[in-house]
PDBQT receptor file of N, H, CA, C and O in Angstrom, charges set to zero:
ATOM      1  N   UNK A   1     110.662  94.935 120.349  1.00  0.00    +0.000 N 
ATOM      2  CA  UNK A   1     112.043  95.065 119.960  1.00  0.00    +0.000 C 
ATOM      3  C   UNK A   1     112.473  96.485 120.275  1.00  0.00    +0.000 C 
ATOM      4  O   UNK A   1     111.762  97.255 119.630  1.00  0.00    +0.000 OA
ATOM      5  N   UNK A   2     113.332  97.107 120.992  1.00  0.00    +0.000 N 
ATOM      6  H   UNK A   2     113.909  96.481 121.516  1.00  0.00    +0.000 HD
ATOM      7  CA  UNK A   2     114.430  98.199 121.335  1.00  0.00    +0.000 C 
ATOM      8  C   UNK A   2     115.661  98.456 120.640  1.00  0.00    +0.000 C 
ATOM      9  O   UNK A   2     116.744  98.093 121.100  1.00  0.00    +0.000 OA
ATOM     10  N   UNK A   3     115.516  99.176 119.356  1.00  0.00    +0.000 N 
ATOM     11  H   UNK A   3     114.637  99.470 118.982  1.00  0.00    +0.000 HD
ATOM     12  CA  UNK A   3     116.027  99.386 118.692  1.00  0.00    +0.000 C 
ATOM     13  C   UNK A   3     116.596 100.956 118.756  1.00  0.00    +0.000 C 
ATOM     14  O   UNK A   3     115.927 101.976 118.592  1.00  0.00    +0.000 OA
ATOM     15  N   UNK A   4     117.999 100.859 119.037  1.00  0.00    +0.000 N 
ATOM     16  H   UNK A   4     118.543 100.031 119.171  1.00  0.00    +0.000 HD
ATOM     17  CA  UNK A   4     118.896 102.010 119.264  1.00  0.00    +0.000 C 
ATOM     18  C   UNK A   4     118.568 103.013 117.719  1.00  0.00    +0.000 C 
ATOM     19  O   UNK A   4     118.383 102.411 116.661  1.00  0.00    +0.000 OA
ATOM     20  N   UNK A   5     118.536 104.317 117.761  1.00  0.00    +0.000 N 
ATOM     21  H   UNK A   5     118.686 104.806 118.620  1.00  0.00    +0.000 HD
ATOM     22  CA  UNK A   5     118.448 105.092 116.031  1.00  0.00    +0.000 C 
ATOM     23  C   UNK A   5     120.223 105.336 115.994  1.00  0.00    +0.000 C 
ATOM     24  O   UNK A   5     120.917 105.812 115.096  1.00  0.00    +0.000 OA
ATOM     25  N   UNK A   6     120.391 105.101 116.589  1.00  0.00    +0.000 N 
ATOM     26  H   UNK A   6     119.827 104.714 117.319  1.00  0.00    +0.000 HD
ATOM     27  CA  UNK A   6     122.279 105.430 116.331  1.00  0.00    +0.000 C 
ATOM     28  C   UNK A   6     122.622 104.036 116.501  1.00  0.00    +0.000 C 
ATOM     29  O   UNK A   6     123.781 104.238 116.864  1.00  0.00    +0.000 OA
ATOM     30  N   UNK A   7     122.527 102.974 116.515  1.00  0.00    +0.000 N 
ATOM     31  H   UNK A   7     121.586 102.810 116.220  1.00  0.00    +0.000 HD
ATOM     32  CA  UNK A   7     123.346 101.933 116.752  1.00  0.00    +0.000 C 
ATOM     33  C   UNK A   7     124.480 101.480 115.425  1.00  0.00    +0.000 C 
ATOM     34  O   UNK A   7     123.883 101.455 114.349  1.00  0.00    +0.000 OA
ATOM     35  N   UNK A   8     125.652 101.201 115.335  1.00  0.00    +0.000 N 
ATOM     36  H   UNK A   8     126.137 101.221 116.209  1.00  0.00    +0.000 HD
ATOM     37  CA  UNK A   8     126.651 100.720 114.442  1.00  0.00    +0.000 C 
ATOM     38  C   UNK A   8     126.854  99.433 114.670  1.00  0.00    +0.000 C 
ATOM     39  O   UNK A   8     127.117  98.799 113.649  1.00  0.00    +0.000 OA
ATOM     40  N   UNK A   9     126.821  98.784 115.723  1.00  0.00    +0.000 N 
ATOM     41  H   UNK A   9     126.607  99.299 116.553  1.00  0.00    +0.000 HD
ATOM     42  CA  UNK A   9     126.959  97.130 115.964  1.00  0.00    +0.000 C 
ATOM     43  C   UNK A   9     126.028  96.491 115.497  1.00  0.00    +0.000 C 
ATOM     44  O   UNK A   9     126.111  95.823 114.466  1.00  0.00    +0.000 OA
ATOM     45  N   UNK A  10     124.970  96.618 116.228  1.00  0.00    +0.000 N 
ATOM     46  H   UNK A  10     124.903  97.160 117.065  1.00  0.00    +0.000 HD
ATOM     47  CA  UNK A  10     123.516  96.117 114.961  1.00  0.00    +0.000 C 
ATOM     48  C   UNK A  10     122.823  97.148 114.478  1.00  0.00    +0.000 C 
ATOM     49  O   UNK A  10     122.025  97.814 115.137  1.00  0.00    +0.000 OA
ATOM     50  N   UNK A  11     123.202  97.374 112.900  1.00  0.00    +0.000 N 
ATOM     51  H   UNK A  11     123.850  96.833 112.364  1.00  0.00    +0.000 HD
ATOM     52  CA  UNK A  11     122.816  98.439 112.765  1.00  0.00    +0.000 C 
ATOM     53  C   UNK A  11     121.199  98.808 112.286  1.00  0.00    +0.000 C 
ATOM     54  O   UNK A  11     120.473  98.033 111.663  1.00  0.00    +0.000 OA
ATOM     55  N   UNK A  12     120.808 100.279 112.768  1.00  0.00    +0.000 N 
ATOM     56  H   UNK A  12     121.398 100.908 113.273  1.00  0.00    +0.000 HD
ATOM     57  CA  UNK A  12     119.536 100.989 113.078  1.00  0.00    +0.000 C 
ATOM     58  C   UNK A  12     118.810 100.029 111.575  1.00  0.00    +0.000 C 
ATOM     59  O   UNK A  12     118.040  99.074 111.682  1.00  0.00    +0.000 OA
ATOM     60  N   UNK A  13     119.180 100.454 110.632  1.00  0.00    +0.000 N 
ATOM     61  H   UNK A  13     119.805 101.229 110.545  1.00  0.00    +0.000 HD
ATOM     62  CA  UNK A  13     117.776  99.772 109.765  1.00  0.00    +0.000 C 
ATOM     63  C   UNK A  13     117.906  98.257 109.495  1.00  0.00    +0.000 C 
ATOM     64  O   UNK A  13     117.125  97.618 108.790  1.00  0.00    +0.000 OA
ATOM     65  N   UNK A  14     119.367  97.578 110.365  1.00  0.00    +0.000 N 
ATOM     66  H   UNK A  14     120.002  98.098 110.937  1.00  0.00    +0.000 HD
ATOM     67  CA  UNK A  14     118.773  96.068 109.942  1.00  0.00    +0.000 C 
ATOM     68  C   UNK A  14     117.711  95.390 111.725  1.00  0.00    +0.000 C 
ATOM     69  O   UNK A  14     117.114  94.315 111.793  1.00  0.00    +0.000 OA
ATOM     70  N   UNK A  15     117.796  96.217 112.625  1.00  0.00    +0.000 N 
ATOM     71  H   UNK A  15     118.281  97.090 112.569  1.00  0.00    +0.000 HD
ATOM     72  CA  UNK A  15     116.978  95.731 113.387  1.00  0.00    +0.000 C 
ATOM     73  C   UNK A  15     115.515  96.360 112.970  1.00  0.00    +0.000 C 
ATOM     74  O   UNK A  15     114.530  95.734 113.361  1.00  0.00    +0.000 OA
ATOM     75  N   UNK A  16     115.343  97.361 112.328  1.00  0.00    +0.000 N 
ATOM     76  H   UNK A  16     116.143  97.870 112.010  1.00  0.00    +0.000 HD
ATOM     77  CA  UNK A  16     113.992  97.813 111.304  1.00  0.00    +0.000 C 
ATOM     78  C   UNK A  16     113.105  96.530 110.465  1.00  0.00    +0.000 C 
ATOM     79  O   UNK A  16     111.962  96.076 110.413  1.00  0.00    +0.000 OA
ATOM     80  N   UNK A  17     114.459  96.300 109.868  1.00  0.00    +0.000 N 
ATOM     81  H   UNK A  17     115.388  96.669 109.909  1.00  0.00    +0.000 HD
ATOM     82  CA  UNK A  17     113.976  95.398 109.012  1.00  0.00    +0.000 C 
ATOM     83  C   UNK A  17     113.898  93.897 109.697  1.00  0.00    +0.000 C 
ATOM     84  O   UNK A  17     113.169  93.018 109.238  1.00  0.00    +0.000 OA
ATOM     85  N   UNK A  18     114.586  93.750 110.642  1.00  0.00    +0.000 N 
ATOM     86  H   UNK A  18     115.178  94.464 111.015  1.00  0.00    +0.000 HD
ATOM     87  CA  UNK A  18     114.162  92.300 111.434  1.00  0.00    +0.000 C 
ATOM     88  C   UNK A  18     112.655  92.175 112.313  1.00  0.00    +0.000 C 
ATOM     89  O   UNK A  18     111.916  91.192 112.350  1.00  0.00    +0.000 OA
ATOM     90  N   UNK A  19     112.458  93.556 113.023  1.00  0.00    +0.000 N 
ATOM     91  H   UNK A  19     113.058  94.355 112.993  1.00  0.00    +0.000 HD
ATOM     92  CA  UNK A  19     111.339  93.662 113.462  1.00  0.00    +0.000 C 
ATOM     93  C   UNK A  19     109.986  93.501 112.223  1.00  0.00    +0.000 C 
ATOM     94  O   UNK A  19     109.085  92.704 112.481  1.00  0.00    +0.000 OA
ATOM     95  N   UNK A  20     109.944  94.237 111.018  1.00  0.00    +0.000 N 
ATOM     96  H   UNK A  20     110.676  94.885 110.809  1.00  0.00    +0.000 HD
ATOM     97  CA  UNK A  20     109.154  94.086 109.837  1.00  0.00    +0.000 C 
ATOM     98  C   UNK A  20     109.207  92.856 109.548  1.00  0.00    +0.000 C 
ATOM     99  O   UNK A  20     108.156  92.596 108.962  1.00  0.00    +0.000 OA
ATOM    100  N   UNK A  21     109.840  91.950 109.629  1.00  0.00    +0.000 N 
ATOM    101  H   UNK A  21     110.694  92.161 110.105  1.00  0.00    +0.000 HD
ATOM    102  CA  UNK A  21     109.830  90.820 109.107  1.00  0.00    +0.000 C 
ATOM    103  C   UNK A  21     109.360  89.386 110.479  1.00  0.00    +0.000 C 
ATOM    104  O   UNK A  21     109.285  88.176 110.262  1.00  0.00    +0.000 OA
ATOM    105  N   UNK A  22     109.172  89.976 111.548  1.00  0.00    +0.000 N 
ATOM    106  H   UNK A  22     109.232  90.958 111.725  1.00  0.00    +0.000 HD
ATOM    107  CA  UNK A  22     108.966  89.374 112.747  1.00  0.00    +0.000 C 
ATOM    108  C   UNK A  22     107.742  88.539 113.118  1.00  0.00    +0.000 C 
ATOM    109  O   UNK A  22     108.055  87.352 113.033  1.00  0.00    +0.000 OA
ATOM    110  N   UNK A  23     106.637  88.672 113.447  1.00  0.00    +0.000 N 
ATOM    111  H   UNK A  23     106.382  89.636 113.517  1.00  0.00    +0.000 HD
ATOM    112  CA  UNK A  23     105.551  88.077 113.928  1.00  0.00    +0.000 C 
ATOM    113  C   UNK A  23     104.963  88.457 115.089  1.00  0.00    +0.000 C 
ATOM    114  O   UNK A  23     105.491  88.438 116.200  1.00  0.00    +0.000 OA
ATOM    115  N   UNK A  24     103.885  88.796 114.823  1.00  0.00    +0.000 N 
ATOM    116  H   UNK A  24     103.455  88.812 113.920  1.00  0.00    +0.000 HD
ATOM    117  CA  UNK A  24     102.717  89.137 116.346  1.00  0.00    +0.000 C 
ATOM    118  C   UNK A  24     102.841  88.126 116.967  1.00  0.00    +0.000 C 
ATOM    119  O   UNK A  24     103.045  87.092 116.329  1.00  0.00    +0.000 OA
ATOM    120  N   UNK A  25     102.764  88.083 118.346  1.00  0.00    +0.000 N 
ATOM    121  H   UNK A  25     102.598  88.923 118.864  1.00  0.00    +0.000 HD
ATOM    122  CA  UNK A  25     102.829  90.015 119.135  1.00  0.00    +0.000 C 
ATOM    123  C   UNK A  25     104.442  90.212 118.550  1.00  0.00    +0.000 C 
ATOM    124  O   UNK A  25     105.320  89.469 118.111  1.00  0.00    +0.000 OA
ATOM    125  N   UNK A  26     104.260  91.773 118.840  1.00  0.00    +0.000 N 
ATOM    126  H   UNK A  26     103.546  92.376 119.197  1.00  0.00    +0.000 HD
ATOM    127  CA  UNK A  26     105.363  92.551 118.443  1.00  0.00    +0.000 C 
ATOM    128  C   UNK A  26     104.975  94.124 119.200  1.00  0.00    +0.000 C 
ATOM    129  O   UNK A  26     103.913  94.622 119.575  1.00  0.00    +0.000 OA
ATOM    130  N   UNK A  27     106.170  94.519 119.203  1.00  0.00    +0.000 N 
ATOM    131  H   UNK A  27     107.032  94.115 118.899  1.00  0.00    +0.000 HD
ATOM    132  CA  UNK A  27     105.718  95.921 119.644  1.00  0.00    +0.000 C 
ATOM    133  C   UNK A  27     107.673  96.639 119.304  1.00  0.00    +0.000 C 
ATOM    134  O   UNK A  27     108.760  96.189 119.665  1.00  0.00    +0.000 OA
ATOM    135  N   UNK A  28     107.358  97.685 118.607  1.00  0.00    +0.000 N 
ATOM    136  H   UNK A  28     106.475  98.051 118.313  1.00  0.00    +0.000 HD
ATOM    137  CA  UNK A  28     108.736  98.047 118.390  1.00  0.00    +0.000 C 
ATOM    138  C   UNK A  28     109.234  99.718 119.555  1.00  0.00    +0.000 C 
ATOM    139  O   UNK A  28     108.747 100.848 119.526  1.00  0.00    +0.000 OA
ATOM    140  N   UNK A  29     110.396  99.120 120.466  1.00  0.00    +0.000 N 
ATOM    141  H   UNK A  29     110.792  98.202 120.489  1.00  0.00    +0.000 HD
ATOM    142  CA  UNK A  29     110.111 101.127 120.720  1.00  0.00    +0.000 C 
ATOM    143  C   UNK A  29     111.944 101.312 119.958  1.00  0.00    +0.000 C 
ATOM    144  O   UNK A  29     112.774 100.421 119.779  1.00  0.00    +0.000 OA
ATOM    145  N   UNK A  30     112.065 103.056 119.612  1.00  0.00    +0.000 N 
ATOM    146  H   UNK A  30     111.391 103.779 119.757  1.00  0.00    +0.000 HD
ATOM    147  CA  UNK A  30     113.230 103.264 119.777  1.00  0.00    +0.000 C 
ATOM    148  C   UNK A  30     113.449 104.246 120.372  1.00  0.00    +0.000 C 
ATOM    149  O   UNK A  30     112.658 105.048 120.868  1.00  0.00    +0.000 OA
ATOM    150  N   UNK A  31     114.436 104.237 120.355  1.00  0.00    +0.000 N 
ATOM    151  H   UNK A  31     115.079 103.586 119.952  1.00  0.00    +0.000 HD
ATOM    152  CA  UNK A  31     115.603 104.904 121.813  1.00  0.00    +0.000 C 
ATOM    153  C   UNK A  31     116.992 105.831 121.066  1.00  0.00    +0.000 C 
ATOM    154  O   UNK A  31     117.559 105.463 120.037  1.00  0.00    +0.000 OA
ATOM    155  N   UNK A  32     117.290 106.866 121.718  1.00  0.00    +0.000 N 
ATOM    156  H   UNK A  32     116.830 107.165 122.554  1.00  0.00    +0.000 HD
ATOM    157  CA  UNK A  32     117.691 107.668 121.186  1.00  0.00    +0.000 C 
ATOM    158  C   UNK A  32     119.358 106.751 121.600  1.00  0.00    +0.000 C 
ATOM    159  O   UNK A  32     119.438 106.050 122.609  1.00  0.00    +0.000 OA
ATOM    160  N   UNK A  33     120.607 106.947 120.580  1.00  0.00    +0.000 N 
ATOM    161  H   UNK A  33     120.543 107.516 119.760  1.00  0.00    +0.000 HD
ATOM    162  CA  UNK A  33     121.295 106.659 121.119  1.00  0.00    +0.000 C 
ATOM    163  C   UNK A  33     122.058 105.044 120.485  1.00  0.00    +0.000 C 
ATOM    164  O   UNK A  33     121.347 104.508 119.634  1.00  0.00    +0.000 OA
ATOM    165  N   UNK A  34     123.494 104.211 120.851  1.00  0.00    +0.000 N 
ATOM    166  H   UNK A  34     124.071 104.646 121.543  1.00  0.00    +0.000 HD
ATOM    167  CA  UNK A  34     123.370 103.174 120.130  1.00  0.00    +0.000 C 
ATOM    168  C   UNK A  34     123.528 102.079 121.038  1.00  0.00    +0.000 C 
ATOM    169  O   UNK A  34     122.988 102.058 122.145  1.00  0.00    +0.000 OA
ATOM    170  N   UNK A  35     124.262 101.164 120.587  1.00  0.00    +0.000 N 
ATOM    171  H   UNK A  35     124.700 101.181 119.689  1.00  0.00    +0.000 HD
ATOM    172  CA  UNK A  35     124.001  99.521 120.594  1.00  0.00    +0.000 C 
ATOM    173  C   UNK A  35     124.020  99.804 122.102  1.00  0.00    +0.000 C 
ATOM    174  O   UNK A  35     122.814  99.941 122.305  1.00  0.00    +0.000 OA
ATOM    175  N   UNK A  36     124.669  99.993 123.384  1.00  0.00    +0.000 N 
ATOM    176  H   UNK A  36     125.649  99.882 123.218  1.00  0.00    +0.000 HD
ATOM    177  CA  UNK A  36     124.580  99.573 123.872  1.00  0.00    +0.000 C 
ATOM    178  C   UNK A  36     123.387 100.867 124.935  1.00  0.00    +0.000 C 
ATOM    179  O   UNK A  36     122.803 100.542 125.969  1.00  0.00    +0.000 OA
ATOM    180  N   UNK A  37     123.330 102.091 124.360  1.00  0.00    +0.000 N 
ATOM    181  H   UNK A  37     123.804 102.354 123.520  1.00  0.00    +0.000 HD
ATOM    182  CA  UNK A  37     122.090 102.510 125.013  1.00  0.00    +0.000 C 
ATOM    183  C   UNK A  37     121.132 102.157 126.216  1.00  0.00    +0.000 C 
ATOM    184  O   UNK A  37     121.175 102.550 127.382  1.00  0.00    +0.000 OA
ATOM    185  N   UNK A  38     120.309 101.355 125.626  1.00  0.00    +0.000 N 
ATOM    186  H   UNK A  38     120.274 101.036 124.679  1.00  0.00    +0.000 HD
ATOM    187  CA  UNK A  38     119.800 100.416 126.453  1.00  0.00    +0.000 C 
ATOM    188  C   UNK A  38     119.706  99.944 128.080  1.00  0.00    +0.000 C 
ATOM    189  O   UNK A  38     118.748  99.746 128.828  1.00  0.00    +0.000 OA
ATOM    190  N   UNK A  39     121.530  99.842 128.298  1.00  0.00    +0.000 N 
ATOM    191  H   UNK A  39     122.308 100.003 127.691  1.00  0.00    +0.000 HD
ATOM    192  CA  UNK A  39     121.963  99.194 129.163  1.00  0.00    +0.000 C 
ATOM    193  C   UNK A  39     122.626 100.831 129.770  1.00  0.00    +0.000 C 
ATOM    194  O   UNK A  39     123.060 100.757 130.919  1.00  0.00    +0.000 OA
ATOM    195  N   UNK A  40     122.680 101.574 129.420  1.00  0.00    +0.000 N 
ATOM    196  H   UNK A  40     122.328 101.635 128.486  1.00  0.00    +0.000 HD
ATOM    197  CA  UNK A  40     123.054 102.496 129.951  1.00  0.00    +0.000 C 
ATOM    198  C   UNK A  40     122.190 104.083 130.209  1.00  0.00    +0.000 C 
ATOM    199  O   UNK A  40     121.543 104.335 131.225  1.00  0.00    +0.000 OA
ATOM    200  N   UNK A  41     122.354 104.943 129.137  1.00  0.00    +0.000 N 
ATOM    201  H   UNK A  41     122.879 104.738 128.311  1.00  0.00    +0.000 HD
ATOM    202  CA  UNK A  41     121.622 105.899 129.717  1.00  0.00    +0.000 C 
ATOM    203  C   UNK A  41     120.492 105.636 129.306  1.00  0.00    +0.000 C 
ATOM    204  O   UNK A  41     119.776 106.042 130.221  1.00  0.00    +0.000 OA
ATOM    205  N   UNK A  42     119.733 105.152 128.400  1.00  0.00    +0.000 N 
ATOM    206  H   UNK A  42     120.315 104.823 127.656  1.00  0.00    +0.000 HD
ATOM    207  CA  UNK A  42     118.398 105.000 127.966  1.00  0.00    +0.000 C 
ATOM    208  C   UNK A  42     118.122 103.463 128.766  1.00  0.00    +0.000 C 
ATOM    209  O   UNK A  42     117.545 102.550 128.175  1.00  0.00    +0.000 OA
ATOM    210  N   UNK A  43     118.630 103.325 130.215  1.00  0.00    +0.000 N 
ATOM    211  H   UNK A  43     119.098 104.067 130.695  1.00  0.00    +0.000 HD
ATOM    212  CA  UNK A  43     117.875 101.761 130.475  1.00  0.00    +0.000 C 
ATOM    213  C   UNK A  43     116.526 101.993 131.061  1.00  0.00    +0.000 C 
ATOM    214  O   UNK A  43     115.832 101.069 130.637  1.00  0.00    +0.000 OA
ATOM    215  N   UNK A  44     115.623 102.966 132.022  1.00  0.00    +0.000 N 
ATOM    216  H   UNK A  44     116.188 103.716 132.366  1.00  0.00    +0.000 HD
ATOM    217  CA  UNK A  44     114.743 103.120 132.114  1.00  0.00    +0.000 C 
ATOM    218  C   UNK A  44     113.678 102.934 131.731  1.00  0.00    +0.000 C 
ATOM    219  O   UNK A  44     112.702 102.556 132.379  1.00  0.00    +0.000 OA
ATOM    220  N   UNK A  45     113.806 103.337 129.951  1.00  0.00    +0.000 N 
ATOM    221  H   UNK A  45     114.599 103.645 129.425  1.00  0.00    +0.000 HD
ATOM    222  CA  UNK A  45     113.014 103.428 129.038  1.00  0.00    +0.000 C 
ATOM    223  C   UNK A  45     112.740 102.043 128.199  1.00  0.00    +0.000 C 
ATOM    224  O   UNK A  45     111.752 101.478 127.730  1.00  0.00    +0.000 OA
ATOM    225  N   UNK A  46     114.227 101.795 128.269  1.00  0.00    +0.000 N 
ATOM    226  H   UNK A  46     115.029 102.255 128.650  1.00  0.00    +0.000 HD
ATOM    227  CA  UNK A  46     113.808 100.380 127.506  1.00  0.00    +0.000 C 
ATOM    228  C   UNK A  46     113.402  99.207 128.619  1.00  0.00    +0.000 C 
ATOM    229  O   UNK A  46     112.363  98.609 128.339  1.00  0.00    +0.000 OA
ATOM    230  N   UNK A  47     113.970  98.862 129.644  1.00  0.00    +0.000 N 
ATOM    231  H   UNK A  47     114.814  99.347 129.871  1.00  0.00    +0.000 HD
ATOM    232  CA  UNK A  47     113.047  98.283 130.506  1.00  0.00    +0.000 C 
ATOM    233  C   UNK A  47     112.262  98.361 131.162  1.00  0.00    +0.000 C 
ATOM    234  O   UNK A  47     111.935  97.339 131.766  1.00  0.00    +0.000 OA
ATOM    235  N   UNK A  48     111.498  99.670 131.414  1.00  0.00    +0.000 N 
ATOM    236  H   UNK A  48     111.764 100.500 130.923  1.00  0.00    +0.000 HD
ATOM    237  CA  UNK A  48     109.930  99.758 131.079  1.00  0.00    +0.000 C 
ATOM    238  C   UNK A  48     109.193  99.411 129.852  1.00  0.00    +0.000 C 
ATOM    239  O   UNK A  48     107.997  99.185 129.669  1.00  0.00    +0.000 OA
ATOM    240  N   UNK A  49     110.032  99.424 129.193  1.00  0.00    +0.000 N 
ATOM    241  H   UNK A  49     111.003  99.608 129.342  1.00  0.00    +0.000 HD
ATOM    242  CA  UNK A  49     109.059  98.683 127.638  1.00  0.00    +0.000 C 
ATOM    243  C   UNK A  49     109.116  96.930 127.623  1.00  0.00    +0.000 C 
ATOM    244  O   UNK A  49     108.163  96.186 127.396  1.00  0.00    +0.000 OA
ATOM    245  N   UNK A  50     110.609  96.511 127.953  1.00  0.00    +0.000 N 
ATOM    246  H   UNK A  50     111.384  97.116 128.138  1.00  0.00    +0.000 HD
ATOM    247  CA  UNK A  50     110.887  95.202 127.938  1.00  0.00    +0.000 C 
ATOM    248  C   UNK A  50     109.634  94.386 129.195  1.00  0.00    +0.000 C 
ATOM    249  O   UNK A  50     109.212  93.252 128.969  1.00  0.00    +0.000 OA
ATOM    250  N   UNK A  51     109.198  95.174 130.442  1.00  0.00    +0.000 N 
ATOM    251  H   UNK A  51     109.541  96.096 130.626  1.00  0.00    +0.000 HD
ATOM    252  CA  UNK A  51     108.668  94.777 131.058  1.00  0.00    +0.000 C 
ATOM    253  C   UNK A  51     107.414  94.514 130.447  1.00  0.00    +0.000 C 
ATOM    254  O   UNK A  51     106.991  93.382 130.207  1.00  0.00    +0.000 OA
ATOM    255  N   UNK A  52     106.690  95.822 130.142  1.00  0.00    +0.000 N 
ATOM    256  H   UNK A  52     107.033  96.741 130.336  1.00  0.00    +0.000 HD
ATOM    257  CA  UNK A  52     105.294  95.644 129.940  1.00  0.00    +0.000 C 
ATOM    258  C   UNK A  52     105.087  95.244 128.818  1.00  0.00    +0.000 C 
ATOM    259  O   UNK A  52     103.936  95.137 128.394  1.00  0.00    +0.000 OA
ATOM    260  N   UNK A  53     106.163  94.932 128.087  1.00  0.00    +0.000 N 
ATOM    261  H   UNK A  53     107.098  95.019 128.432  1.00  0.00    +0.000 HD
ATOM    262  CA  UNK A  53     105.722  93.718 126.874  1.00  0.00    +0.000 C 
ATOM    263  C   UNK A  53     105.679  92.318 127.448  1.00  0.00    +0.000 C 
ATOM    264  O   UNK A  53     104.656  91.651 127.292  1.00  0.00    +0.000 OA
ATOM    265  N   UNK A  54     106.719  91.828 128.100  1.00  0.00    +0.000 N 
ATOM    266  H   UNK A  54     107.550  92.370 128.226  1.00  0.00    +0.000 HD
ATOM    267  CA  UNK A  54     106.532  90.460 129.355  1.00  0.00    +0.000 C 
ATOM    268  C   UNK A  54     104.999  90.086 129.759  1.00  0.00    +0.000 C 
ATOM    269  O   UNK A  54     104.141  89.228 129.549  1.00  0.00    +0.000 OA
ATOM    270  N   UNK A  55     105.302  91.729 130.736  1.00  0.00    +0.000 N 
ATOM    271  H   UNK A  55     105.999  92.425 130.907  1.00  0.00    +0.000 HD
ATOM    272  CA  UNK A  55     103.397  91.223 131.412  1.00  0.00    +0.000 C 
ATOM    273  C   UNK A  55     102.222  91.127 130.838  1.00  0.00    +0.000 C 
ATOM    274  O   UNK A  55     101.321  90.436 131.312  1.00  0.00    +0.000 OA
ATOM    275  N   UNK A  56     102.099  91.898 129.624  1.00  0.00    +0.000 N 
ATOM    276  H   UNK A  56     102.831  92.460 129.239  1.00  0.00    +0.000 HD
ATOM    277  CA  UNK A  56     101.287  91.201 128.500  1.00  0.00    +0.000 C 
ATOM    278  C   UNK A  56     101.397  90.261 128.135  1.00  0.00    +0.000 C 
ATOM    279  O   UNK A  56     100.267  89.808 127.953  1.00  0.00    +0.000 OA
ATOM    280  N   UNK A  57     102.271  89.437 127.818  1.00  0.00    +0.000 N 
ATOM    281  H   UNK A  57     103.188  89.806 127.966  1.00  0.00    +0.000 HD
ATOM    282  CA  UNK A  57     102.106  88.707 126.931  1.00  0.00    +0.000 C 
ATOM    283  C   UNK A  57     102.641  87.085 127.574  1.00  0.00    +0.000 C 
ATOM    284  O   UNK A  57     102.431  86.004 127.024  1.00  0.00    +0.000 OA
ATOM    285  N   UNK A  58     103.271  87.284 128.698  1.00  0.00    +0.000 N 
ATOM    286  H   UNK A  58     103.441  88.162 129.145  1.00  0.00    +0.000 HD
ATOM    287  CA  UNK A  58     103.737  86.171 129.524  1.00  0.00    +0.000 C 
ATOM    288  C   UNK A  58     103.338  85.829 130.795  1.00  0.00    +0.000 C 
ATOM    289  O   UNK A  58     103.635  84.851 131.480  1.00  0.00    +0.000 OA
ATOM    290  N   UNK A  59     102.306  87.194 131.112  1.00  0.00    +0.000 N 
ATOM    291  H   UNK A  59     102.065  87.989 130.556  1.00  0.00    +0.000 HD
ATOM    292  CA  UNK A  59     101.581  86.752 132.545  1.00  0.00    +0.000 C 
ATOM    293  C   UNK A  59     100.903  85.497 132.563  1.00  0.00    +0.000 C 
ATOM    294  O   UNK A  59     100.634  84.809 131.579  1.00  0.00    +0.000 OA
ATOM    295  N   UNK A  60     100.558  85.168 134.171  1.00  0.00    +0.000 N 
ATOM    296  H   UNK A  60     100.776  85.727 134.971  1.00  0.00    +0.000 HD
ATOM    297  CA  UNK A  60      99.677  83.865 133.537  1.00  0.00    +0.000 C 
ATOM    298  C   UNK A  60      98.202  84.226 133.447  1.00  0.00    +0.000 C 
ATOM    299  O   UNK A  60      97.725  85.299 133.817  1.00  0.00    +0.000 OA
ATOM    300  N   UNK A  61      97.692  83.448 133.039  1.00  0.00    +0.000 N 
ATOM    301  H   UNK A  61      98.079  82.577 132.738  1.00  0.00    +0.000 HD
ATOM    302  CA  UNK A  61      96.187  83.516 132.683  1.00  0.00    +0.000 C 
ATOM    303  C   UNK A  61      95.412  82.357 134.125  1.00  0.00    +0.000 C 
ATOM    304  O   UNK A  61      94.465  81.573 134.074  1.00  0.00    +0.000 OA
ATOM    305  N   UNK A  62      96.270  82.710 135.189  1.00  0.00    +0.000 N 
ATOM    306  H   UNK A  62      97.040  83.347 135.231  1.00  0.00    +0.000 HD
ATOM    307  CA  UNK A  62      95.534  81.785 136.545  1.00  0.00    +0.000 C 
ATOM    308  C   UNK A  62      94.940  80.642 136.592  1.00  0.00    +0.000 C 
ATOM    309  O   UNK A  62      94.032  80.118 137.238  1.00  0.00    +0.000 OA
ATOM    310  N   UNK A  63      95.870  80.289 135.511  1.00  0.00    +0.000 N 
ATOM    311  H   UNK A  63      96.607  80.714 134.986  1.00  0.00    +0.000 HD
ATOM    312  CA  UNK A  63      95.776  78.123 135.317  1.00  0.00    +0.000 C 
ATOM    313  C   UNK A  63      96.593  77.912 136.369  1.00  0.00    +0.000 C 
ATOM    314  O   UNK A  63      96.881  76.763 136.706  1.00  0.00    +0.000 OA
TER     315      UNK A  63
């Protein structure tokens, strides 16, 4: 989960608390910045994270 520390649209401690309440696998990063962050100056960061959570966990296993 990529959770903005400045976000006001979804805000910083209810995606805290959605991730705490979530289920393995999990992996939380945050990112400086808000809701839409992500998609803008912090996209690097978060889709390098969005990726290598994928390829863990959605690669195939060569069935």
């Amino acid at each position: 989960m990529i959770v903005g520390l400045e976000d006001t649209v979804t805000l910083t401690d209810t995606g805290l608390a959605a991730y705490n309440r979530a289920l393995e696998p999990k992996r939380l990063v945050t990112i400086p910045g808000g809701h839409f962050a992500p998609y803008t100056t912090e996209f690097a960061r978060a889709s390098a994270a969005a990726i290598a959570f994928f390829r863990e966990h959605l690669a195939s296993s060569g069935d």
